[in-house]
PDBQT receptor file of N, H, CA, C and O in Angstrom, charges set to zero:
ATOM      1  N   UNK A   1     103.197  85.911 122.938  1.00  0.00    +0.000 N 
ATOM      2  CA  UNK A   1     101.948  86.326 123.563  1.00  0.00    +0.000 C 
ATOM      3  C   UNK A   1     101.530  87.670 122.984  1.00  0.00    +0.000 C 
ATOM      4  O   UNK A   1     102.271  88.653 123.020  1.00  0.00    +0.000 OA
ATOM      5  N   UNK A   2      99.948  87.672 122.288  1.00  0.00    +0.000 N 
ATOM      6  H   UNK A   2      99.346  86.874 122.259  1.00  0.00    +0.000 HD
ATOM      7  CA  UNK A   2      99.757  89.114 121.596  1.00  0.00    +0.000 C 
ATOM      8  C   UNK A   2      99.352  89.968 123.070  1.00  0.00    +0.000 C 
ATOM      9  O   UNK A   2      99.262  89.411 124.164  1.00  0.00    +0.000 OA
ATOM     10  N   UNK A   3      99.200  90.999 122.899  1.00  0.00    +0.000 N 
ATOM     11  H   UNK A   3      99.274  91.451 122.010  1.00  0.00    +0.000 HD
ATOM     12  CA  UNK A   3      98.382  92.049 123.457  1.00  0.00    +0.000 C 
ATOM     13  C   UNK A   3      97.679  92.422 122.550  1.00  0.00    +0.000 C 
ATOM     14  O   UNK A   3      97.995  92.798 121.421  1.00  0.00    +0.000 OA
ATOM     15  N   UNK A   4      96.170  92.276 123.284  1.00  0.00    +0.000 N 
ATOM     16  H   UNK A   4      95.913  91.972 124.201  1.00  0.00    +0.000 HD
ATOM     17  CA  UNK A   4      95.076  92.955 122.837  1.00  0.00    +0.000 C 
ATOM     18  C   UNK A   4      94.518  94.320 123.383  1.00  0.00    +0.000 C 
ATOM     19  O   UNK A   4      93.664  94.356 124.269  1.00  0.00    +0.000 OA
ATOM     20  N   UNK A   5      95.131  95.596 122.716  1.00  0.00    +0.000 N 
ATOM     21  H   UNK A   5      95.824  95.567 121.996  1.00  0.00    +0.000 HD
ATOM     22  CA  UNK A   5      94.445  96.676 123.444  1.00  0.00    +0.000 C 
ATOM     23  C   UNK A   5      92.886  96.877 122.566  1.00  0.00    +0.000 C 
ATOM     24  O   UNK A   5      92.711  96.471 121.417  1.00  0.00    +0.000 OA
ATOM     25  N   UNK A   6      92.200  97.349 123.117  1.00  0.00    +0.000 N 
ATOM     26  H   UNK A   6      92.343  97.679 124.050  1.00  0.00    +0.000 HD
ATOM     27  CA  UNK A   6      91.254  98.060 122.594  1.00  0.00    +0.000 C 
ATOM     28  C   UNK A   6      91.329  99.090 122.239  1.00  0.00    +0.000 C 
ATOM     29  O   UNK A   6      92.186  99.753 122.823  1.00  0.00    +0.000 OA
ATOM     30  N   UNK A   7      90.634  99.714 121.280  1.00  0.00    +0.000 N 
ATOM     31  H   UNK A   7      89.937  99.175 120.806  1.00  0.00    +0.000 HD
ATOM     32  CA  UNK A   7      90.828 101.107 120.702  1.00  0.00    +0.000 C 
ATOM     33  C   UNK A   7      90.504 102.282 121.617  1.00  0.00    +0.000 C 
ATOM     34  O   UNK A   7      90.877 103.442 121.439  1.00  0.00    +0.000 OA
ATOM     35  N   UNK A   8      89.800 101.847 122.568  1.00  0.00    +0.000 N 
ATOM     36  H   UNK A   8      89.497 100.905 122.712  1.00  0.00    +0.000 HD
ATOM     37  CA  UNK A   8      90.001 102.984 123.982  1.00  0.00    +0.000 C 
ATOM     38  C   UNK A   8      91.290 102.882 124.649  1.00  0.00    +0.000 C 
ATOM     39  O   UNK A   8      92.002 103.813 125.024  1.00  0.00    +0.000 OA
ATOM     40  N   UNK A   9      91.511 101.555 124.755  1.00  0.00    +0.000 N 
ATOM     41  H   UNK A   9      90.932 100.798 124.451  1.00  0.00    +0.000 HD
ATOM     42  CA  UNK A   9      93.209 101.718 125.695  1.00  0.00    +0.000 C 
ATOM     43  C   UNK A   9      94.467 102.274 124.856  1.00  0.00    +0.000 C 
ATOM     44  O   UNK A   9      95.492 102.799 125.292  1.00  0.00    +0.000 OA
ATOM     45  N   UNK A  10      94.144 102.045 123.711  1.00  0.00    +0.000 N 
ATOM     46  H   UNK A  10      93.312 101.618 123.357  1.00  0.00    +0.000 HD
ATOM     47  CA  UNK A  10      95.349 102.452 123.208  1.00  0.00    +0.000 C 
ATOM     48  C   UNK A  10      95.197 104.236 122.785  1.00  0.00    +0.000 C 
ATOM     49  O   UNK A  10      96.157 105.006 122.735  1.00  0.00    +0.000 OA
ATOM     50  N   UNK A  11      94.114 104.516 122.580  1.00  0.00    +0.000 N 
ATOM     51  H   UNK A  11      93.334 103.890 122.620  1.00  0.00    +0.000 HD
ATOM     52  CA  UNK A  11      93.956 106.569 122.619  1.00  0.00    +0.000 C 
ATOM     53  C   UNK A  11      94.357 106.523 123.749  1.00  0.00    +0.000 C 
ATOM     54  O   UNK A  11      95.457 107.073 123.799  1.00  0.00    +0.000 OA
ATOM     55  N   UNK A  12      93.860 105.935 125.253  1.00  0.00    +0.000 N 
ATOM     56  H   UNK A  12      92.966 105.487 125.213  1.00  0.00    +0.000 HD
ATOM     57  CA  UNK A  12      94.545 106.421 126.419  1.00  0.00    +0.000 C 
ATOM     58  C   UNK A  12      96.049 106.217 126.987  1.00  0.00    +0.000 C 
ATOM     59  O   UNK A  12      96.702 106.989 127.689  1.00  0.00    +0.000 OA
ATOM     60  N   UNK A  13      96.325 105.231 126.587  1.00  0.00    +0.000 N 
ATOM     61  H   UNK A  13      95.795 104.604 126.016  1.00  0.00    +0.000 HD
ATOM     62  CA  UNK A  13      97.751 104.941 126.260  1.00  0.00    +0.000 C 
ATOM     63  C   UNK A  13      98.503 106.339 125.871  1.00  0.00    +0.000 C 
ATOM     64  O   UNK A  13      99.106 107.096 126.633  1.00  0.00    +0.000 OA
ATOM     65  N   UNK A  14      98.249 106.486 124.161  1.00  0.00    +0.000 N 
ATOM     66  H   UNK A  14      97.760 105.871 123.542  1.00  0.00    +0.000 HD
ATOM     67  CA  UNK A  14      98.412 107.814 123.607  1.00  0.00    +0.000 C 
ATOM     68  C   UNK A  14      98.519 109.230 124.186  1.00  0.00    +0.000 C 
ATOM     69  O   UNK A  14      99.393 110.074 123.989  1.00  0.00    +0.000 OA
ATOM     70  N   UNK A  15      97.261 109.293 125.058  1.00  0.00    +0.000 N 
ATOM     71  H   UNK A  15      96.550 108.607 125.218  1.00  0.00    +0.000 HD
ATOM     72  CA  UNK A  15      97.253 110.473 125.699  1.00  0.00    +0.000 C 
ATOM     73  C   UNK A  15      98.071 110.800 126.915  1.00  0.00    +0.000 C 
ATOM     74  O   UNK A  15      98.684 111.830 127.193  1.00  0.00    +0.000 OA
ATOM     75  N   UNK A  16      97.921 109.589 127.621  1.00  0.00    +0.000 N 
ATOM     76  H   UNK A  16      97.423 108.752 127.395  1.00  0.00    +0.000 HD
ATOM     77  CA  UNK A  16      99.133 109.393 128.813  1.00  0.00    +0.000 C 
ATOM     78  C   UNK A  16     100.966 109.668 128.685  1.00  0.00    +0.000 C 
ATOM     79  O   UNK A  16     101.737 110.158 129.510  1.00  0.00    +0.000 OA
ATOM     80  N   UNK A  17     101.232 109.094 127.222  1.00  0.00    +0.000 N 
ATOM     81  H   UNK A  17     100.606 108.696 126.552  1.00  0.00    +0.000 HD
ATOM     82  CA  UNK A  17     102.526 109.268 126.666  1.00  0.00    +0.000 C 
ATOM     83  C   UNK A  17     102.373 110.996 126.523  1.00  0.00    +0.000 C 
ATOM     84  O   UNK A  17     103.095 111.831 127.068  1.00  0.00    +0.000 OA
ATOM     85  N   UNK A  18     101.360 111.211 125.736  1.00  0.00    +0.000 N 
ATOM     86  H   UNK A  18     100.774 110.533 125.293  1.00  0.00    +0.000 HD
ATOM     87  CA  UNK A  18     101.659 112.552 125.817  1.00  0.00    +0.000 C 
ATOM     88  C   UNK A  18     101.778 113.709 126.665  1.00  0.00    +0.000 C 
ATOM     89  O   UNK A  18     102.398 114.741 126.410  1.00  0.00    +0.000 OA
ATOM     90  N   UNK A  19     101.008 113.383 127.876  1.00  0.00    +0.000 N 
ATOM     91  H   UNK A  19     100.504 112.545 128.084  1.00  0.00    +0.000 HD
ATOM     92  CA  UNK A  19     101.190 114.134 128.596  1.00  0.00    +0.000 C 
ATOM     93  C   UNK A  19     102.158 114.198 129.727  1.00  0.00    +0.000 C 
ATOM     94  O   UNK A  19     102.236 115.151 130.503  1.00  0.00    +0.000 OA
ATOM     95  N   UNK A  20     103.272 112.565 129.795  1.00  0.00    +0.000 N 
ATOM     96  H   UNK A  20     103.209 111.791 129.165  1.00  0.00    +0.000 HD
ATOM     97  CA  UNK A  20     104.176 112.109 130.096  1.00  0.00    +0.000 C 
ATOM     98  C   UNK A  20     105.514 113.363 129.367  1.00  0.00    +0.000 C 
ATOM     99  O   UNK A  20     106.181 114.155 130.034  1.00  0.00    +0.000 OA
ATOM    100  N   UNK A  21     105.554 113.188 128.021  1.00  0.00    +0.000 N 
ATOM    101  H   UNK A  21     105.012 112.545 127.480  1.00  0.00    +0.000 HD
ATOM    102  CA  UNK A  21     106.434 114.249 127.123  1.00  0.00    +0.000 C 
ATOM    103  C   UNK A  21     106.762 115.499 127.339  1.00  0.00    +0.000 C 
ATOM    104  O   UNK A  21     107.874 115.991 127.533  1.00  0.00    +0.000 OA
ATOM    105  N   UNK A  22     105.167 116.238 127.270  1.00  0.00    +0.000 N 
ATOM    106  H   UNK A  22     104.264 115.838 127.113  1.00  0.00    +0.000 HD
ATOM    107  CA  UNK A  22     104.714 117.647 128.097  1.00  0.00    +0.000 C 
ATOM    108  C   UNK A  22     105.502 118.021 129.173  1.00  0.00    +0.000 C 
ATOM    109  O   UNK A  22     105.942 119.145 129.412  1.00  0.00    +0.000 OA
ATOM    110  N   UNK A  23     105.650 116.998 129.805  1.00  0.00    +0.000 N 
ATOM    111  H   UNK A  23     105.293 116.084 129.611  1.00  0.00    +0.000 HD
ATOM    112  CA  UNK A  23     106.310 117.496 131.204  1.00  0.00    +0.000 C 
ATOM    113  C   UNK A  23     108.093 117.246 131.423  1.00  0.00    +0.000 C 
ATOM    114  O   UNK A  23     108.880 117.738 132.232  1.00  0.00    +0.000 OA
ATOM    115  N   UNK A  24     108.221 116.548 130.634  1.00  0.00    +0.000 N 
ATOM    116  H   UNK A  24     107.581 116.148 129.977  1.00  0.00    +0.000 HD
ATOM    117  CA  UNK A  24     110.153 116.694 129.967  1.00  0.00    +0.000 C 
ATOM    118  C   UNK A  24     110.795 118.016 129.878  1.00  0.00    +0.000 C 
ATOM    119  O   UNK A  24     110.513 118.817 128.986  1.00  0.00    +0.000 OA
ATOM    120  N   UNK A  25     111.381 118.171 130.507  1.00  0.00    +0.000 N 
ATOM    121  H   UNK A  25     111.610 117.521 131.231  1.00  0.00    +0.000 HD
ATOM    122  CA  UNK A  25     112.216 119.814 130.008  1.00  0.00    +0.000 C 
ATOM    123  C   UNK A  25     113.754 119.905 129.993  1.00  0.00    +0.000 C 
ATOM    124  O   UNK A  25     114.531 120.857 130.063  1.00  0.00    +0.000 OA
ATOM    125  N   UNK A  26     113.968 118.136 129.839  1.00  0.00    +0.000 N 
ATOM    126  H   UNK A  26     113.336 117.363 129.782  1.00  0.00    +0.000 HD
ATOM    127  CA  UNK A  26     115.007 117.909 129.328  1.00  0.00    +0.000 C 
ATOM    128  C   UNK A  26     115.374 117.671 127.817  1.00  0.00    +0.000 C 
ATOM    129  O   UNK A  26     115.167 116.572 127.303  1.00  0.00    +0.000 OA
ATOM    130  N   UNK A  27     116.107 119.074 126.876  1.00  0.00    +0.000 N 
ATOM    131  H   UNK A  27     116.274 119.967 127.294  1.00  0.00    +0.000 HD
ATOM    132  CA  UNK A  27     116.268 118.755 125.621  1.00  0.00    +0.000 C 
ATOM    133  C   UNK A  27     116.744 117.699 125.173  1.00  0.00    +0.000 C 
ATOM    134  O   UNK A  27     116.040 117.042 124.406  1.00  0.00    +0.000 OA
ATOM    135  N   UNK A  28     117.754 117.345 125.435  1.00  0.00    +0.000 N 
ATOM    136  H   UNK A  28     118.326 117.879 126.058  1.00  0.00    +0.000 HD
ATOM    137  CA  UNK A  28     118.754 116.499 124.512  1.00  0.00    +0.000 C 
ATOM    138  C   UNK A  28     117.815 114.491 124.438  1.00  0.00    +0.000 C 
ATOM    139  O   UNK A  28     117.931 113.553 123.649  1.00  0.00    +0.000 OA
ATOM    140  N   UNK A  29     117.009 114.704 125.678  1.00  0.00    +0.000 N 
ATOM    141  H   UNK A  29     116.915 115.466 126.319  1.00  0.00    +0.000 HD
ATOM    142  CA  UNK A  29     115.810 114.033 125.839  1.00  0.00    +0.000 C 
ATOM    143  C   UNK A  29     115.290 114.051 124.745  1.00  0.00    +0.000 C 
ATOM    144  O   UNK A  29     115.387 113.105 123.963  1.00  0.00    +0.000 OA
ATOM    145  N   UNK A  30     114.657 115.111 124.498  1.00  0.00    +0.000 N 
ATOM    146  H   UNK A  30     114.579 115.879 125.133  1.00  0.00    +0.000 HD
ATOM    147  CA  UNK A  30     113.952 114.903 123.366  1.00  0.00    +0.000 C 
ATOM    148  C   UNK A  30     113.995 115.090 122.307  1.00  0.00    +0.000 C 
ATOM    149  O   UNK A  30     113.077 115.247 121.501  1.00  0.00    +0.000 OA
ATOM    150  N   UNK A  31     115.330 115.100 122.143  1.00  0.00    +0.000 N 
ATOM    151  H   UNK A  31     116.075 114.973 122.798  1.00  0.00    +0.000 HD
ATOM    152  CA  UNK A  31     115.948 115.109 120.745  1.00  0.00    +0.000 C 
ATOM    153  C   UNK A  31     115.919 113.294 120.760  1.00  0.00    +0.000 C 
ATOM    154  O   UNK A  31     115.633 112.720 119.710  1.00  0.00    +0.000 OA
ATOM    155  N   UNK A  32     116.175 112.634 121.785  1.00  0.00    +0.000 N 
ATOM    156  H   UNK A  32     116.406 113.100 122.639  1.00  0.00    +0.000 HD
ATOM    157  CA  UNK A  32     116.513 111.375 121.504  1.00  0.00    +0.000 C 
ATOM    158  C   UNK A  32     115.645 110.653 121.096  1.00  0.00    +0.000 C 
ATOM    159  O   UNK A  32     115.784 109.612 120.454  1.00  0.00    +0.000 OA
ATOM    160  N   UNK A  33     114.159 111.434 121.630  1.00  0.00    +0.000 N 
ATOM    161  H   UNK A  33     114.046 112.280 122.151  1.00  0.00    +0.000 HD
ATOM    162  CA  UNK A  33     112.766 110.773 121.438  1.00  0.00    +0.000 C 
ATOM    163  C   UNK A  33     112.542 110.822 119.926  1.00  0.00    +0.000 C 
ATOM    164  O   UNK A  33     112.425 109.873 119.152  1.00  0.00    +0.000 OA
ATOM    165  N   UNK A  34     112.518 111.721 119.754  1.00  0.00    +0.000 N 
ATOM    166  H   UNK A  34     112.613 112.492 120.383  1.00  0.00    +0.000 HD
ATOM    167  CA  UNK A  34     112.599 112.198 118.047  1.00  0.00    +0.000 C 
ATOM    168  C   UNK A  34     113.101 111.707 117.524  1.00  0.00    +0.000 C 
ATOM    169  O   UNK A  34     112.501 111.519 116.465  1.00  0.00    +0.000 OA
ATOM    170  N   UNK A  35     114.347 111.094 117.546  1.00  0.00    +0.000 N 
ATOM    171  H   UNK A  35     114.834 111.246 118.406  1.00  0.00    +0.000 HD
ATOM    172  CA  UNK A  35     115.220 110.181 116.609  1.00  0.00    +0.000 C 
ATOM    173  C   UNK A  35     114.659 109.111 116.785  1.00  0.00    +0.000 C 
ATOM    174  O   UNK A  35     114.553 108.500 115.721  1.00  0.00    +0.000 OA
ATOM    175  N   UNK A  36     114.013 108.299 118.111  1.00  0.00    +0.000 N 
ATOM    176  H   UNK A  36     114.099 108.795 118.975  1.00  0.00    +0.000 HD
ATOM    177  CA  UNK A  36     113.608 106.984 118.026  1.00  0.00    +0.000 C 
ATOM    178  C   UNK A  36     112.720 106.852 117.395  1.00  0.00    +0.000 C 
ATOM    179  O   UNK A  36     112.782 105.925 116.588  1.00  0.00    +0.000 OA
ATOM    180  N   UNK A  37     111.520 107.647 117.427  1.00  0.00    +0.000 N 
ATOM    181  H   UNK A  37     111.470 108.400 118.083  1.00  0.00    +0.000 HD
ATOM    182  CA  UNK A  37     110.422 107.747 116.708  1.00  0.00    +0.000 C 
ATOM    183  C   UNK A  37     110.090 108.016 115.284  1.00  0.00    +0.000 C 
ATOM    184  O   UNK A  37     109.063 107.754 114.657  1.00  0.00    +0.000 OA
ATOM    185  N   UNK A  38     111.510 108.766 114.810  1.00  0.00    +0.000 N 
ATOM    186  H   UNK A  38     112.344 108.979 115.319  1.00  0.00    +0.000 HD
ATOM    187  CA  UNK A  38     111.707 108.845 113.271  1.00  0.00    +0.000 C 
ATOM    188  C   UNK A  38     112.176 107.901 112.518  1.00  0.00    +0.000 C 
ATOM    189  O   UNK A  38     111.902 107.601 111.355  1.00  0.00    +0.000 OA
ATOM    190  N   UNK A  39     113.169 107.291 113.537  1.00  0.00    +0.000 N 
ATOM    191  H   UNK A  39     113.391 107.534 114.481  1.00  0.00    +0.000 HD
ATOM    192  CA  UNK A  39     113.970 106.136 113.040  1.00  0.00    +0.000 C 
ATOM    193  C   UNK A  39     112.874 104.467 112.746  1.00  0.00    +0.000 C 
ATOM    194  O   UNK A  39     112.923 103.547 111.930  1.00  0.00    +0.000 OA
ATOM    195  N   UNK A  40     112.039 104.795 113.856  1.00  0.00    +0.000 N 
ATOM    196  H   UNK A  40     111.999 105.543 114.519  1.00  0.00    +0.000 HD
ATOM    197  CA  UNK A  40     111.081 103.593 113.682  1.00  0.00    +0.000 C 
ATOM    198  C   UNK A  40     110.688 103.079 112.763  1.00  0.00    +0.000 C 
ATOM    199  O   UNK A  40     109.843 103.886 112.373  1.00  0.00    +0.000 OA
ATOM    200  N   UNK A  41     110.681 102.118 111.958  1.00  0.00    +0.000 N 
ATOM    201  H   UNK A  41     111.367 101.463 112.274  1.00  0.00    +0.000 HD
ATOM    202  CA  UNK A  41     110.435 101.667 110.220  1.00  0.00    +0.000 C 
ATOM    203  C   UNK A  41     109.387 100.866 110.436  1.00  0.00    +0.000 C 
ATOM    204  O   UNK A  41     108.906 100.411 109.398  1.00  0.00    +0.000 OA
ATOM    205  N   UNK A  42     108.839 100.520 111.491  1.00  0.00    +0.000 N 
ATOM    206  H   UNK A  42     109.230 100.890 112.334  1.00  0.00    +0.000 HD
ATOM    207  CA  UNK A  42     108.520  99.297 111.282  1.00  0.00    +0.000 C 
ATOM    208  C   UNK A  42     106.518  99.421 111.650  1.00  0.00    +0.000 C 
ATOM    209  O   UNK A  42     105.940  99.713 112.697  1.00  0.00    +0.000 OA
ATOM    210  N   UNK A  43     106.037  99.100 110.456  1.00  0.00    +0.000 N 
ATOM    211  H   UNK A  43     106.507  98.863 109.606  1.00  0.00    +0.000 HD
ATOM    212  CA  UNK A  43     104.911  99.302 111.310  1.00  0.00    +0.000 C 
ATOM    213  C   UNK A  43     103.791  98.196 111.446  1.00  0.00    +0.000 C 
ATOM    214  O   UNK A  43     103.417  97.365 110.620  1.00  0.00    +0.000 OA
ATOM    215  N   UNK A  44     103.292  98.483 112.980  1.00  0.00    +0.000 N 
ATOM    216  H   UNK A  44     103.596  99.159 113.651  1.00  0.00    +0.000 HD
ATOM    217  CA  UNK A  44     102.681  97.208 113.926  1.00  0.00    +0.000 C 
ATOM    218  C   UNK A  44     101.974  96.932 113.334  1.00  0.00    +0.000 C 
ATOM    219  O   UNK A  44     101.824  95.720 113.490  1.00  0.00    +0.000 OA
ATOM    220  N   UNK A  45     100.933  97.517 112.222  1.00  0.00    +0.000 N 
ATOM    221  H   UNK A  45     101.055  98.501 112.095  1.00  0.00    +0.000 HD
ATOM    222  CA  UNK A  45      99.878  96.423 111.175  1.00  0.00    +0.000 C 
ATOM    223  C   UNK A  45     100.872  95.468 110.653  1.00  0.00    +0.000 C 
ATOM    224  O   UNK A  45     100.606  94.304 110.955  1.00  0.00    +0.000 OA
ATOM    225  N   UNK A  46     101.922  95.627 109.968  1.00  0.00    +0.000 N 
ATOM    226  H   UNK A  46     102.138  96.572 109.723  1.00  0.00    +0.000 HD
ATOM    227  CA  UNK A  46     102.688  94.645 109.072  1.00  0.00    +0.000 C 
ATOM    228  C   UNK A  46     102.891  93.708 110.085  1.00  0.00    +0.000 C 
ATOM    229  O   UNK A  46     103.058  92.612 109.550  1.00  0.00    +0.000 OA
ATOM    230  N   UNK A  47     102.942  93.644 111.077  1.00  0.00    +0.000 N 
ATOM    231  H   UNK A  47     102.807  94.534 111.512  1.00  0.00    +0.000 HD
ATOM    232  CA  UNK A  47     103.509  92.176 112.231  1.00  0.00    +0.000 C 
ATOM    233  C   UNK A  47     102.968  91.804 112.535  1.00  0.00    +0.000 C 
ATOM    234  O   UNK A  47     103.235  90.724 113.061  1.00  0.00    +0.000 OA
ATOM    235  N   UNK A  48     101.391  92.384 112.529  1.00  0.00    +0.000 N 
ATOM    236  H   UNK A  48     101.174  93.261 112.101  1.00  0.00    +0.000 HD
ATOM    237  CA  UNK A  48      99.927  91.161 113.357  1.00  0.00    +0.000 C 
ATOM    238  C   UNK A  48     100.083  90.148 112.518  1.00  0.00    +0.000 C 
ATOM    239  O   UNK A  48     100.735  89.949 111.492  1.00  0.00    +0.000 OA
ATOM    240  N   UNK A  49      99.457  89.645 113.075  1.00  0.00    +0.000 N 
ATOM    241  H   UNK A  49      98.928  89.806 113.908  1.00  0.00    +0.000 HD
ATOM    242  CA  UNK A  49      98.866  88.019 111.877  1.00  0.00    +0.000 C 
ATOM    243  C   UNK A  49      97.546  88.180 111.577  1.00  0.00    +0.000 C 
ATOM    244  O   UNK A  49      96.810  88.940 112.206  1.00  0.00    +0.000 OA
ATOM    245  N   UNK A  50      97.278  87.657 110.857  1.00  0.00    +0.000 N 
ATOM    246  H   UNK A  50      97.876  87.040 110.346  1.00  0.00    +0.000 HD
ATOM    247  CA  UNK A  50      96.001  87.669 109.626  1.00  0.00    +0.000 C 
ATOM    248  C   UNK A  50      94.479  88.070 110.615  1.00  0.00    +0.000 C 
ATOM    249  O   UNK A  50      93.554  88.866 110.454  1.00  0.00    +0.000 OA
ATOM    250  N   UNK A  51      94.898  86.851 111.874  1.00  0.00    +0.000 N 
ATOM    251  H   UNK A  51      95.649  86.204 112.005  1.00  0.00    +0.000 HD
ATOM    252  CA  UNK A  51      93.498  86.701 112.788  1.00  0.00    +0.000 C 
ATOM    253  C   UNK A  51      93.842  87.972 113.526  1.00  0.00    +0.000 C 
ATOM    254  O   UNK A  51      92.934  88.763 113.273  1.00  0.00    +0.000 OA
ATOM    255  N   UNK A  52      94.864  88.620 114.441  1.00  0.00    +0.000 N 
ATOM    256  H   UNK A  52      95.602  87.977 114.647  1.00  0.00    +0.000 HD
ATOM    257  CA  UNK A  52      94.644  89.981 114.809  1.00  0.00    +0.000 C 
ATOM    258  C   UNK A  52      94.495  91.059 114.062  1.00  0.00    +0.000 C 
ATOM    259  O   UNK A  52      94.208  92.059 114.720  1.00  0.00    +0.000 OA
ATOM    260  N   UNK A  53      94.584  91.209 112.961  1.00  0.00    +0.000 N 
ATOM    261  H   UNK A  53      94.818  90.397 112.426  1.00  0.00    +0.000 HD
ATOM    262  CA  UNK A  53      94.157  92.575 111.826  1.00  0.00    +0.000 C 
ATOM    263  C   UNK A  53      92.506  92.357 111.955  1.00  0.00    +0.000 C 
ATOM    264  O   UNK A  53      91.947  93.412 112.255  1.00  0.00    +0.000 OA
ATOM    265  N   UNK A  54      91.463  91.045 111.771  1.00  0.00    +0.000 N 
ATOM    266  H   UNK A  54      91.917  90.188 111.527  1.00  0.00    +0.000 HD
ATOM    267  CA  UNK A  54      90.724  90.650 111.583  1.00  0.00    +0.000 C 
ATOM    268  C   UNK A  54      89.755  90.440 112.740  1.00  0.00    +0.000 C 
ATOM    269  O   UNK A  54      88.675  89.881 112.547  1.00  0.00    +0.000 OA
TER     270      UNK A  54
């Protein structure tokens, strides 16, 4: 099943995570975030299919 965000839900998405982060004041937290997010290889254009890029 895809999800379809729209390009408004997903900036607000975005902004929500971020201001979710902001309020962490646990380090080792966000050291972990950092590694997941660095480590991430994979990116979500390469996995749509032809008709969701389109």
């Amino acid at each position: 099943m895809a999800i379809n965000l729209s390009a408004m839900d997903i900036r607000t998405s975005k902004l929500e995570l971020i201001n979710m982060i902001i309020k962490i004041e646990n380090f080792e937290f966000i050291e972990k975030l950092k590694e997941m997010i660095t480590l991430e290889k994979t990116d979500f254009w390469d996995e749509l299919s032809v008709s969701e890029k389109y």
